[in-house]
C-alpha positions, 0 to 999 in steps of 0.5 A: 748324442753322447756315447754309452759305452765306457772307453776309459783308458782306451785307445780310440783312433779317430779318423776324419779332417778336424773340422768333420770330426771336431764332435766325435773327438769330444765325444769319445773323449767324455767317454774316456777314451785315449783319443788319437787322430788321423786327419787325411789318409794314411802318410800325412804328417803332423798327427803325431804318434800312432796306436799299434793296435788301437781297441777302436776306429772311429771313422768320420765320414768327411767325404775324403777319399782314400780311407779304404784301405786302413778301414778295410786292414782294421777289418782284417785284423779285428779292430771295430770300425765305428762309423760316425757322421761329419760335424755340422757347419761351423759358424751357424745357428739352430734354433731347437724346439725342445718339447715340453721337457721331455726328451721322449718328445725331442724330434730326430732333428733336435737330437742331431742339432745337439750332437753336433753342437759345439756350445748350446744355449738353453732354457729352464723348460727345455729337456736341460737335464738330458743335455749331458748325454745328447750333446758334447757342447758347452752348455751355457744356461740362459734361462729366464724365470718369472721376474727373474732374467739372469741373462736379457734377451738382448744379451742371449742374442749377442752370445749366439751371434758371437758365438756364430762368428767365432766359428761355432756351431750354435744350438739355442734349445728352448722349451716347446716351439721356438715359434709359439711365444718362444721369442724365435722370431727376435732371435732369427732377426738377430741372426740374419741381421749379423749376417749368421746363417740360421735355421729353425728345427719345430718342437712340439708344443706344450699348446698341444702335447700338456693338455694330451699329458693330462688325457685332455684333448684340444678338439673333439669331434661334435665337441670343439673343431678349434683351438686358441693359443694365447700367452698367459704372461700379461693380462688380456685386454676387455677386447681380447676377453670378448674375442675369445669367449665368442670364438667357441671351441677350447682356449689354451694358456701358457704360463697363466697362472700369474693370470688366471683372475683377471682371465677368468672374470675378463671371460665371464664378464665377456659372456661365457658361462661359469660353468665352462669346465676348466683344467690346469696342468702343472709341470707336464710331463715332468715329475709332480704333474697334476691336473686341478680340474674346476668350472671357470666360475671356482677355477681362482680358488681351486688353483690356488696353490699352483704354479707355473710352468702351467698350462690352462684349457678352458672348455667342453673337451675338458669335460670329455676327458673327465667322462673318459676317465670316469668311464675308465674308472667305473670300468675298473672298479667292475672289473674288480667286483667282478673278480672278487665275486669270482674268486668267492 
């Protein structure tokens, strides 16, 4: 994570081997500091002029012994000691599941795969526009629109290997799971296939936390004990359409907009009845969030105008969170007449 405070003109001395502290460099650097560095312990050549009194240390944790001393002689002399964690490896991959676009849901572990990026690759659906102030990487945007891929999905996989190879500490941030239509699959293949070192850190999915965005939950108790998840991307077979309208439980669609005709006939055609509650969230989580709310036989003509990113749940939960709200509304408005009756 990048640093709140100002250090503009500020003399910052950094301590730390190169490699440990390359991510703390930058990120005093981006917050104006004057950055002076100290590579070994006190007496080491080829660091160049030091700052008499500097305004602050910031001490890398690099496992080296012998900083001590001019930590403890900082402490007497009242310099603040910043102590900063080492960078990660060098020359690896983190796949970062980034939530639904929020950076409220990013896990701890997607927040310190960030920090300590040296170049992050990510997605349109990822929390990109916090990426400034989580990570002192280079950002390179791939993301990939409806019909519209700037960058191919062969062509992102070759960047993060390069990347890898050449010594960098590599962040792919995508929206939601890596592993939930998110393509991470491909992307550890390519990877182990390079001979790139890689690992997964899970985000929450937009399966789960869009429908909860819109007070829908995915199970309730006596109401559904499952969830499907599909990909609302191609149309589904008649097949699939028979499999999921006998499954029961709630059926939950990502990016279906494009979908949803051929969806919603293929499930009535397969048996399930037309007025089977059924809600798309648009944008959760993000600005201009909104919940149209239909049954599956008036669900085309309800959600005309929306739009991916989208989510679709189909099922009785959907009508459980529409008794909630109307519970809590009805509640509202009692407790409004019953101030005004007081107040007269």
């Amino acid at each position: 994570m990048q640093l709140s405070i100002d250090l503009t003109g500020r003399d910052v001395l950094v301590t730390g081997s190169e490699t440990a502290a390359r991510q703390a460099v930058r990120r005093y650097e981006a917050a104006g500091a004057k950055v002076f560095r100290l590579t070994v312990p006190e007496g080491a050549a080829g660091d160049g002029p030091l700052p008499e009194h500097p305004f602050l240390i910031a001490a890398v944790d690099d496992g080296q012994p012998g900083w001590e001393p001019l930590l403890r002689r900082a402490g007497e002399a009242g310099i603040p000691v910043a102590v900063e964690p080492a960078a990660g490896a060098a020359g690896h991959v983190t796949l970062v599941g980034g939530g639904p676009g929020t950076p409220d849901l990013l896990t701890v572990g997607a927040v310190n795969a960030l920090r300590d990026a040296d170049v992050v690759f990510y997605d349109r659906l990822a929390p990109y526009q916090e990426l400034e102030r989580l990570s002192s990487g280079r950002l390179v945007d791939v993301g990939k629109q409806p019909g519209h891929h700037k960058v191919t999905q062969c062509d992102i996989e070759k960047l993060m290997v390069e990347a890898a190879l050449a010594g960098e500490n590599v962040v792919r941030l995508k929206g939601g799971d890596p592993f939930v239509f998110g393509r991470g699959g491909e992307e550890v293949a390519a990877c182990v296939a390079a001979g790139v070192p890689v690992n997964v850190i899970s985000g929450v999915t937009s399966a789960i936390s869009v429908p909860a965005a819109a007070g829908i939950p995915v199970t309730h108790r006596e109401v559904s004990h499952m969830f499907t998840v599909v990909s609302g991307h191609a149309p589904l077979t008649e097949d699939e359409h028979t499999h999921l309208a006998g499954l029961g439980g709630t059926i939950v669609v990502l990016m279906g907009i494009g979908t949803l005709p051929q969806l919603a006939a293929g499930l009535r055609r397969a048996g399930m009845r037309a007025d089977m509650p059924m809600a798309v969230v648009e944008r959760g989580y993000r600005p201009g969030q909104r919940t149209t709310i239909a049954e599956l036989g008036t669900i085309e003509n309800a959600a005309a105008g929306c739009s991916n990113p989208a989510v679709l749940v189909i099922g009785e939960v959907v009508g459980v969170a529409m008794a909630s709200r109307n519970h809590a509304a009805a509640s509202a408005d009692l407790n409004r007449l019953a101030a005004s009756l007081l107040e007269a």
